[in-house]
C-alpha positions in Angstrom: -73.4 -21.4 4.6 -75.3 -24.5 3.0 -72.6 -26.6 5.2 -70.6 -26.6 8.0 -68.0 -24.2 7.4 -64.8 -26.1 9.3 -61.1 -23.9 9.9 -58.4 -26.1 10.2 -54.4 -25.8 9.7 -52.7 -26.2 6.0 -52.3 -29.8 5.5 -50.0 -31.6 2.8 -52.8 -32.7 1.0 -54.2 -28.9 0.8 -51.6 -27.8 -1.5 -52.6 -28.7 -5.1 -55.9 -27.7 -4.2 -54.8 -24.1 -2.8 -51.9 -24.1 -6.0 -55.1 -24.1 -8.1 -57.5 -21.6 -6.3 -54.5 -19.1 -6.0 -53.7 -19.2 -9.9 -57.2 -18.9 -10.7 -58.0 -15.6 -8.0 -54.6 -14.2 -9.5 -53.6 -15.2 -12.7 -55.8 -12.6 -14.5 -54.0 -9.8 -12.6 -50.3 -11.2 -13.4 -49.8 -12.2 -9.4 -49.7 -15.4 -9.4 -47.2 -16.9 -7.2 -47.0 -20.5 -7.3 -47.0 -23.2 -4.7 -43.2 -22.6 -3.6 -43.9 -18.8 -2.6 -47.6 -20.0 -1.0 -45.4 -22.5 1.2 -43.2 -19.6 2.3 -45.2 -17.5 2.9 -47.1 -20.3 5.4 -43.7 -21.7 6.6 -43.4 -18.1 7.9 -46.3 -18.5 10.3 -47.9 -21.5 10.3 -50.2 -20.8 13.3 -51.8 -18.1 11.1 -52.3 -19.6 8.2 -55.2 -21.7 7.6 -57.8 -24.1 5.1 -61.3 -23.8 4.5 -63.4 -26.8 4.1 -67.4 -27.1 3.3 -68.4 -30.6 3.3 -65.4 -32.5 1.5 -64.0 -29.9 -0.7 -61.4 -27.3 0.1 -63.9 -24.1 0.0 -60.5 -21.5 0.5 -57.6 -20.5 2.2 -56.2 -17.5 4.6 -52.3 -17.1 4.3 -50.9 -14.4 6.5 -47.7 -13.8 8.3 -46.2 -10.9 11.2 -44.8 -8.2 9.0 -44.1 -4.6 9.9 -47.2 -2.8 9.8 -46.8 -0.2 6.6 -44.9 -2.7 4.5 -45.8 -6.2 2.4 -44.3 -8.9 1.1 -42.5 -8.5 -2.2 -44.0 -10.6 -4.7 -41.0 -11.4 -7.0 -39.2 -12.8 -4.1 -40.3 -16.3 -2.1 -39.1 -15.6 0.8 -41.9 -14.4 3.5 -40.2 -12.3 6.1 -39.2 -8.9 6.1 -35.9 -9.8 8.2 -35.4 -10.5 12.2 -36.9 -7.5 14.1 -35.7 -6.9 17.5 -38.9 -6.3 18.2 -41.8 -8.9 17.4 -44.0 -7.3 14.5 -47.6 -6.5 16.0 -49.3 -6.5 12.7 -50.2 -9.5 11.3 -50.6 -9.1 7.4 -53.0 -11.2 4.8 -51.2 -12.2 2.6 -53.8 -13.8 0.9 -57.7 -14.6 1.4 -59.6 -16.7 -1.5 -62.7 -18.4 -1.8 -63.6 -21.0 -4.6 -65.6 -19.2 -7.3 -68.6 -21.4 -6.9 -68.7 -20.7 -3.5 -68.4 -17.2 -2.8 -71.2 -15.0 -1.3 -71.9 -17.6 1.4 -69.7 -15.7 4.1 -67.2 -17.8 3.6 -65.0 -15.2 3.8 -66.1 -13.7 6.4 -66.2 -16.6 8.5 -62.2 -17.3 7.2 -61.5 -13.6 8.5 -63.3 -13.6 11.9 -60.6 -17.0 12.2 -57.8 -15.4 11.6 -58.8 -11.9 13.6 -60.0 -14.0 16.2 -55.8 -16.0 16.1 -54.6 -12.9 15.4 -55.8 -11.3 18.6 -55.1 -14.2 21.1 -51.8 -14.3 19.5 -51.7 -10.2 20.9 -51.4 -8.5 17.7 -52.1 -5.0 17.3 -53.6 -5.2 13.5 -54.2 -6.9 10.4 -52.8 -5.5 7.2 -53.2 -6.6 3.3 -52.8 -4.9 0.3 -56.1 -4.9 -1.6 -55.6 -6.0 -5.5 -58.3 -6.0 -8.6 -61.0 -3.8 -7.2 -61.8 -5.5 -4.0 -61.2 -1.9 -1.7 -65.2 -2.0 -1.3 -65.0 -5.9 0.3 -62.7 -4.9 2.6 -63.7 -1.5 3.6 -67.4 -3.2 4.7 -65.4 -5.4 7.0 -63.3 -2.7 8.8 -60.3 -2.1 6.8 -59.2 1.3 6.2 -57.1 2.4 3.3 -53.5 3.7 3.7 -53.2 5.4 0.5 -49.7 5.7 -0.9 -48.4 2.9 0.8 -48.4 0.6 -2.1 -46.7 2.6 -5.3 -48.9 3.0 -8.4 -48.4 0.8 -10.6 -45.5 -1.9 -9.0 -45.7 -5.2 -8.6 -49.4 -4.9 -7.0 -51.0 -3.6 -9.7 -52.2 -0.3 -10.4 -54.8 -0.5 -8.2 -53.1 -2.1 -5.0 -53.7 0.1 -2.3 -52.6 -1.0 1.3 -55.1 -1.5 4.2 -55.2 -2.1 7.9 -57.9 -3.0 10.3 -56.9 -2.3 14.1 -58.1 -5.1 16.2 -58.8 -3.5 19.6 -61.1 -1.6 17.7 -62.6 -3.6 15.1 -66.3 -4.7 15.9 -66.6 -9.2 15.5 -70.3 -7.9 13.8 -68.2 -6.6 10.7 -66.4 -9.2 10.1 
């Protein structure tokens, strides 16, 4: 990282920047959400949810929210939860994970993820989940992840190559991420 790399909560001003990194990560692969679902989705957790800066510019942005480990947030709908548990959910799912395009392959990323694990486990959840979307099963899978196959159905709302993904965090090794 050319710059200091600095992790910092989603601020009001973030938002038109994040609108536009989210439409340009997803727009290809027909999952673009828009800012109201991005909002959601952070209103859900706040505390987990987070913006990347390098230098002055917004460099990315980590959205991710307690869900029931095995499921995912539904796309076509805004709203973030998956309903009042009795039970607190233990797994902490990534919603979303971008860089800027000109930025990338400066472990950015990886800095963003070892964040959010590092919230995630002082926070005492059990694992991070995400569903992996156009081709990046191999990014994940360097940093931990392993693939639930048959979790996300072919072809939905995903993509046809969604496939769901976990990372256990009492197990997962900082040097990966």
């Amino acid at each position: 990282m050319s710059d200091t790399a600095r992790v910092r909560a989603i601020a009001e001003r973030d938002w038109p920047a994040i609108t536009a990194l989210e439409a340009r990560a997803y727009s290809r692969l027909g999952l673009s959400e828009g800012q109201a679902a991005l909002r959601a989705r952070r209103d859900a957790s706040p505390e987990t949810c987070f913006a990347l800066h390098v230098g002055g510019q917004l460099a990315g942005y980590v959205l991710a929210l307690p869900y029931p480990h095995g499921s995912y947030p539904d796309l076509r709908r805004a709203r973030a939860t998956a309903g009042r548990a009795a039970v607190p959910a233990r797994n902490l799912h990534l919603h979303d994970l971008v860089i800027a395009p000109e930025l990338r392959r400066q472990g950015l990323a990886r800095h963003l993820l070892g964040h959010l694990c590092a919230v995630a486990r002082a926070r005492a959840y059990e694992r991070v989940s995400l569903v992996s979307v156009g081709g990046t099963e191999p990014f994940w899978s360097a940093r931990g992840f392993t693939a639930h196959p048959g979790v996300v159905a072919p072809g939905g709302e995903y993509g046809a190559n969604a496939v769901y993904m976990s990372l256990p965090l009492e197990t997962s090794d900082a040097r990966v991420l």
